[in-house]
C-alpha positions in Angstrom: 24.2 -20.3 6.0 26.3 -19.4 2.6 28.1 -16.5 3.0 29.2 -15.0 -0.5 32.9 -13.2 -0.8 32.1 -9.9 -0.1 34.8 -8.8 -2.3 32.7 -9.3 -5.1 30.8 -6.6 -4.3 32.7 -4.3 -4.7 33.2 -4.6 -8.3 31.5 -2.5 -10.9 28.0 -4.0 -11.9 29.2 -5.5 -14.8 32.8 -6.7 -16.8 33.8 -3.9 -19.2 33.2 -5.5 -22.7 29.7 -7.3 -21.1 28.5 -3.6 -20.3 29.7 -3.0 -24.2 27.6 -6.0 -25.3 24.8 -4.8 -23.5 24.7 -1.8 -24.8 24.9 -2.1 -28.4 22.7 -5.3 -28.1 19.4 -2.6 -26.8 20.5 -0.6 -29.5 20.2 -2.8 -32.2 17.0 -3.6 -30.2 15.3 -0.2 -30.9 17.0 0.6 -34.5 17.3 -3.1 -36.0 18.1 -1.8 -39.3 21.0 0.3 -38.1 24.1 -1.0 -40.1 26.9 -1.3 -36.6 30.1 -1.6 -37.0 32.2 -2.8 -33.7 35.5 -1.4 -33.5 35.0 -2.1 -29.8 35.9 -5.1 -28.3 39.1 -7.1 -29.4 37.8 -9.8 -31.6 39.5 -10.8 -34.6 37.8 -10.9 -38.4 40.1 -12.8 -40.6 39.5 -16.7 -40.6 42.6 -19.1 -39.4 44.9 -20.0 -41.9 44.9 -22.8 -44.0 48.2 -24.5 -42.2 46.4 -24.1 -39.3 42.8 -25.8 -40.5 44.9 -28.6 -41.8 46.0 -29.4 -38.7 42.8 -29.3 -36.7 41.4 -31.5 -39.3 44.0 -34.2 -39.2 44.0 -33.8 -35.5 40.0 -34.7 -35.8 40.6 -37.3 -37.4 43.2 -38.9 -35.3 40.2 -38.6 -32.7 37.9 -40.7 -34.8 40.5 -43.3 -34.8 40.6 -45.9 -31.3 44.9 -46.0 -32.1 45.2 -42.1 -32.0 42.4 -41.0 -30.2 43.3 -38.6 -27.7 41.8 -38.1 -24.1 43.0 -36.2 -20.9 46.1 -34.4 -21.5 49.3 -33.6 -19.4 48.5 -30.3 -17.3 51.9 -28.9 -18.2 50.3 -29.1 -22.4 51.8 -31.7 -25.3 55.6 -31.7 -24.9 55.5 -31.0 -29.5 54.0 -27.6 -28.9 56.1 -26.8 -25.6 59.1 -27.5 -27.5 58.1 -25.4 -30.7 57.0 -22.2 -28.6 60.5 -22.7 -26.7 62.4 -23.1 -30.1 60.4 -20.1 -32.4 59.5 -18.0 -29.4 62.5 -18.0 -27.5 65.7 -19.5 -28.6 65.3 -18.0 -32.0 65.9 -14.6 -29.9 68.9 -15.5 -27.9 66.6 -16.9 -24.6 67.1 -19.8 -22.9 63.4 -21.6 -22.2 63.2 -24.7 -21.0 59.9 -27.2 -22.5 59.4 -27.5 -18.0 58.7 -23.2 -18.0 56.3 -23.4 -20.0 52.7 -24.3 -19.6 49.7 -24.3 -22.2 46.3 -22.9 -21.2 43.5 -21.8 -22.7 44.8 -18.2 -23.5 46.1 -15.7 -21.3 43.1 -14.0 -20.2 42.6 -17.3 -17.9 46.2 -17.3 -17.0 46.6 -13.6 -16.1 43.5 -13.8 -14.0 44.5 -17.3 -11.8 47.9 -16.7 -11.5 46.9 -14.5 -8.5 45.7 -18.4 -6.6 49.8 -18.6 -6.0 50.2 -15.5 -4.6 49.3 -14.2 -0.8 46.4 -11.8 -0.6 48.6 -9.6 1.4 50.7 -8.5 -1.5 50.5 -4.7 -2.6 49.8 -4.9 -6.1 51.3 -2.3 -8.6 48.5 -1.9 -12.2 49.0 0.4 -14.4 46.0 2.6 -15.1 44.2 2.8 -17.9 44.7 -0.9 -17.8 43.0 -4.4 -19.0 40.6 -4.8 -16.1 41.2 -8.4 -16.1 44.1 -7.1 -14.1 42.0 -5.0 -11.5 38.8 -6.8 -10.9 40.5 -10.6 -10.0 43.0 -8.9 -7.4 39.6 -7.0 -6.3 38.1 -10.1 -6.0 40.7 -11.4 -3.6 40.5 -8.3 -1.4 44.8 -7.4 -2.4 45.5 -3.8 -2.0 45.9 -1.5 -5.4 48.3 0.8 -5.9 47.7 2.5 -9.4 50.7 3.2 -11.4 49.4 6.3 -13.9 50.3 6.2 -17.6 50.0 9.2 -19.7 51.7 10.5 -23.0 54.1 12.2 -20.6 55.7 9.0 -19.6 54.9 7.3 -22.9 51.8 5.4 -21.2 54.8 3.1 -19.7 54.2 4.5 -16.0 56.6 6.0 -13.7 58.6 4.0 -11.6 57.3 3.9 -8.1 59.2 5.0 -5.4 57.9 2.8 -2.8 58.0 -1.2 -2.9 55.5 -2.8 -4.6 55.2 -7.0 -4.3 53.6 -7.5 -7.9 53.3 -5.3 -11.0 51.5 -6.0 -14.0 53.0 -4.6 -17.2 51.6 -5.3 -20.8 53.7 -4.6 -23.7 52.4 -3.9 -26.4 49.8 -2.1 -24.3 45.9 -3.5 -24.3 44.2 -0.4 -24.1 46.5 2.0 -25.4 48.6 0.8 -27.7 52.2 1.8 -26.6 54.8 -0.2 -26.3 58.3 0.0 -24.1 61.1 0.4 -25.2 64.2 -1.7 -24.0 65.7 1.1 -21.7 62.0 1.3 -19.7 62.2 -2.3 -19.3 65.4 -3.0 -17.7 64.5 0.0 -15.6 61.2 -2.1 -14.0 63.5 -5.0 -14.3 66.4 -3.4 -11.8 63.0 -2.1 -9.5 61.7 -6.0 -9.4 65.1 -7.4 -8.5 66.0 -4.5 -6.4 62.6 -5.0 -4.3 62.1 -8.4 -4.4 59.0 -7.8 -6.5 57.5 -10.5 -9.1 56.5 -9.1 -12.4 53.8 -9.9 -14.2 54.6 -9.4 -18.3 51.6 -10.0 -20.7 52.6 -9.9 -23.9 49.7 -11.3 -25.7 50.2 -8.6 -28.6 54.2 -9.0 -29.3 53.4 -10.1 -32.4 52.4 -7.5 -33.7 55.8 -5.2 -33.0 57.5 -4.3 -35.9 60.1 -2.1 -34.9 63.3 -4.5 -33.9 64.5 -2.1 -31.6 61.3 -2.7 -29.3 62.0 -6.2 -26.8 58.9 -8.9 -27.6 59.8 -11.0 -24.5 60.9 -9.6 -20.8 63.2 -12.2 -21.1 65.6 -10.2 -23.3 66.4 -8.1 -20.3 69.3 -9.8 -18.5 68.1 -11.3 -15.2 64.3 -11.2 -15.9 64.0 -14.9 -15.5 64.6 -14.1 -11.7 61.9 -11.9 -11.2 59.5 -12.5 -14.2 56.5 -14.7 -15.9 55.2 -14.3 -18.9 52.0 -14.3 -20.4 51.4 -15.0 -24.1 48.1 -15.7 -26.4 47.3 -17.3 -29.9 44.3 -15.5 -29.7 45.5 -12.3 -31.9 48.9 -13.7 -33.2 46.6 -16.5 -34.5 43.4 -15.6 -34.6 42.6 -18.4 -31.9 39.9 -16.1 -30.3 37.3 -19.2 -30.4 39.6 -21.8 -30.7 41.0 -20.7 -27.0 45.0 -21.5 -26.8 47.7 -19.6 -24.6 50.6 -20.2 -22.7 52.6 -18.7 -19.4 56.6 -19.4 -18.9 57.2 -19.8 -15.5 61.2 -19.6 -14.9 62.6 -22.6 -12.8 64.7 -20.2 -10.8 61.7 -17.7 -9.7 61.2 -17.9 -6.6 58.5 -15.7 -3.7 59.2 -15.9 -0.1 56.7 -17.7 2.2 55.8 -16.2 5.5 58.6 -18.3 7.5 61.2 -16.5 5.2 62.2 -19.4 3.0 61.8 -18.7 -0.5 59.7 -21.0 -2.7 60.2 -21.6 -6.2 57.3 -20.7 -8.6 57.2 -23.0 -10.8 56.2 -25.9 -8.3 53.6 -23.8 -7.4 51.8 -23.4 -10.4 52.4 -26.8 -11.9 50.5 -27.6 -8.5 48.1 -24.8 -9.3 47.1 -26.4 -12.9 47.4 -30.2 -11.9 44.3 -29.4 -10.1 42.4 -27.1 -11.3 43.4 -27.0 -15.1 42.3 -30.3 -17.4 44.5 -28.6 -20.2 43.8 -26.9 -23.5 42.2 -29.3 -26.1 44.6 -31.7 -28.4 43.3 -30.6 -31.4 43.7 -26.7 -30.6 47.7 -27.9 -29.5 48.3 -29.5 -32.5 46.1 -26.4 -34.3 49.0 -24.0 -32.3 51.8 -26.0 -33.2 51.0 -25.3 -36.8 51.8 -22.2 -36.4 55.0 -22.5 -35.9 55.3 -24.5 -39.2 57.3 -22.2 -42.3 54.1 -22.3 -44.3 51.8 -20.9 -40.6 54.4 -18.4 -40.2 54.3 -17.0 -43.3 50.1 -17.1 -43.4 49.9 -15.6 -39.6 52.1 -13.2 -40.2 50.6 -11.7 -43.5 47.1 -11.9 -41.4 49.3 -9.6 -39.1 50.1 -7.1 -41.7 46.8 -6.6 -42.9 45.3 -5.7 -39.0 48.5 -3.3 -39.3 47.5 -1.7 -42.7 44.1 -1.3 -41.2 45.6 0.2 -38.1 47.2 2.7 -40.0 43.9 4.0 -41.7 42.3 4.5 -38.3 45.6 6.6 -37.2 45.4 8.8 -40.1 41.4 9.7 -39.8 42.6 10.5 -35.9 45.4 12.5 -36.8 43.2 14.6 -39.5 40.4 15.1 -36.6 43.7 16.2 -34.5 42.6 13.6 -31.8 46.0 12.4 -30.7 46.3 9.0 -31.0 49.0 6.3 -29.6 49.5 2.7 -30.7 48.4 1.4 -34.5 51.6 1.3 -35.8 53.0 -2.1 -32.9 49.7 -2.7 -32.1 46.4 -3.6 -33.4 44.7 -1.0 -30.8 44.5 2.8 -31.6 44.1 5.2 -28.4 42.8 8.3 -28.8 41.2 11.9 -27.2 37.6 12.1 -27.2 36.4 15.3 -29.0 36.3 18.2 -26.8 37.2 16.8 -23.6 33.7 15.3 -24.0 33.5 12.3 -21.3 34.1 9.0 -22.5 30.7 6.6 -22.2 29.0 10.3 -23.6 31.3 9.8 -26.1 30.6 5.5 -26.5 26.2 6.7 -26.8 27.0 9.4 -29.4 29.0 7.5 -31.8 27.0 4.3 -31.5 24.2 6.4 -32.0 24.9 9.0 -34.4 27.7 6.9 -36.7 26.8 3.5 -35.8 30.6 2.5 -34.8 31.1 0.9 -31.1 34.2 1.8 -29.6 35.4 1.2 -26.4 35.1 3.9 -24.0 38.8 4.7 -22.0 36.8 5.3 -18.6 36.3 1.2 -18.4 40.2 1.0 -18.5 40.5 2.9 -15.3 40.3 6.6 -14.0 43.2 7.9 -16.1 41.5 6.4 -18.9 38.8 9.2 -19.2 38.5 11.1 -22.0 40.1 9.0 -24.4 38.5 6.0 -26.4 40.2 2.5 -27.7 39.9 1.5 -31.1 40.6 -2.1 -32.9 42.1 -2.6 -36.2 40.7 -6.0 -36.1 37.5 -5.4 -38.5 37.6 -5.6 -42.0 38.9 -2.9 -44.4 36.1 -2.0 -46.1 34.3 -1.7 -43.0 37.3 -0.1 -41.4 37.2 2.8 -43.8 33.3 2.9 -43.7 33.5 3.4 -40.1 36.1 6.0 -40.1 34.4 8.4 -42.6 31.4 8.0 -40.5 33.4 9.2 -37.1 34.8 11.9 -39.3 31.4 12.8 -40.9 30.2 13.3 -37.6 33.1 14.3 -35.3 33.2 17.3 -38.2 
């Protein structure tokens, strides 16, 4: 007979933003002329830039064409975009990335959540908590031990370093759910713990660019050494708005290296190369080519004004929580707001009243972990107008 992983089981019923979904979805059910506005999950509003739609278009048409049609891609991704993300990405800040670290996917989500197929399932894993359960639930799923890693306003949401020894840690700078990011100091501190432990960091920085202040590292790779110990996860999703057009990519360092259970140590990047050749058919050529745009003067200059405007509305959500005194962190880095709830009161109670009372879905800090309760996430990706709306409904009714 089939026997199913019984590690499934023991996840929660449902994934966080599915349980979101569901929820506003029986709402809109029973009240279909409410006017919702979702602040909740991490979608992004503003379309793709024009240097961007150009080159998915001329991509489609090399497609319709038998000379420059395109099939089955290298695993690894098109060397053009691995050498642009090595050139704008890292080189431009002083790192040395080779095109052979770096691998294109289909966003980091997918990346964050298989990279776990090269590891043992007898590592201790460090996550920070409140923390993307991505994270939690695929190390779940593969039975590996938890060890939580608490972030609070005390420690800046960056967590304390651990005393024991830890195999993997996750870190995600600037933070998905709260919004913080680390400062170079804290870095090289989890830096000297990895190399000093033999632990492998996992660095997701899906949000870097959205960091404004140039004090504040975008890559772990601006810590000296990092290469030895680290792998990087980054997304087009919210630097691009690639949410539906699904690219990403992970730098795997040549000289990272685990130890097998003989002793020997065994370099990473093999591993995962191996890992995508057989499992992976690679990201779509006309999302590449759509990526690579991006990296273009003109794509810069659109994604990055695309940026700025999340950040102005970022900075309207932080002021209506700072006049309801409700303590936020992130907004000004970050695209993601993290606040109190009113009055201690729990988060999901919290989730019900707002959607119900003010029509505004948020998402509730409780599904980020247990440290997460009573305090909600906010997005600045909606519009403006509907930004402001929403916030003078939470105030109307938080008053």
């Amino acid at each position: 007979m089939a026997i199913v992983n019984q590690n499934f089981l023991n996840l929660s019923g449902r994934y966080l933003f599915s349980e979101i979904t569901s929820k506003v979805n029986a709402f809109q059910k029973q009240n279909p002329e409410a006017d919702i506005i979702r602040m909740g999950i991490g979608d992004v509003s503003r379309p793709l830039v024009p240097k961007v739609i150009e080159a998915m278009h001329q991509a489609t048409q090399e497609c319709s064409c038998s000379a420059t049609f395109r099939g089955y891609g290298p695993e690894h991704g098109y060397s053009f975009l691995r050498q642009a993300i090595c050139s704008s990405d890292y080189k431009s800040r002083g790192i040395d990335i080779d095109e052979s670290e770096v691998f294109i996917s289909d966003g980091a989500k997918s990346d964050t959540g298989n990279i776990g197929d090269i590891l043992s399932c007898d590592n201790l894993i460090g996550i920070t908590d409140p923390v993307y359960p991505v994270y939690i639930d695929t190390n779940m799923m593969t039975g590996r031990k938890i060890q939580y890693i608490i972030c609070t306003p005390e420690n800046g949401f960056t967590g304390d370093i651990p005393s024991n020894k830890l195999d993997v840690v996750y870190l995600c700078y600037p933070n998905n759910p709260t919004g913080a990011v680390i400062t170079r100091e804290k870095l090289q501190k989890w830096v000297d713990y990895a190399l000093a432990n033999d632990c492998l960091l996992l660095f997701d920085g899906a949000y870097e660019a959205f960091i404004r202040d140039e004090s504040i590292p975008r890559s772990v790779y601006e810590i000296p050494e990092a290469k030895r110990c680290a792998i990087e996860f980054r997304s087009f999703s919210k630097t691009a708005g690639f949410t539906g057009i699904r690219c990403g990519y992970t730098v795997v360092p040549r000289e990272l290296s685990a130890a097998a259970k003989d002793g020997s140590r065994v370099f990473l990047n093999g591993l995962w190369e191996r890992r995508q050749s057989c499992k992976f058919n690679g990201a779509s050529y006309i999302s590449q080519r759509a990526a690579e745009a991006v990296y273009s003067p003109e794509g810069q200059a659109q994604i990055t004004a695309d940026i700025d405007a999340y950040l102005d509305t970022a900075k309207i959500i932080r002021a209506a929580m700072l006049e309801m005194g409700l303590n936020p962190t992130g907004g000004d880095n970050s695209p993601y707001i993290w606040s109190r709830t009113p009055n201690g009161m729990p988060s999901w109670e919290f989730f019900d009243y707002l959607l119900e009372k003010a029509g505004v879905v948020m998402t509730p800090g409780a599904g980020f972990g247990q440290a997460g309760e009573g305090w909600f996430r906010l997005t600045a990706f909606q519009q403006k107008d509907r930004t402001i709306e929403a916030m003078n409904r939470i105030i109307k009714y938080i008053k």
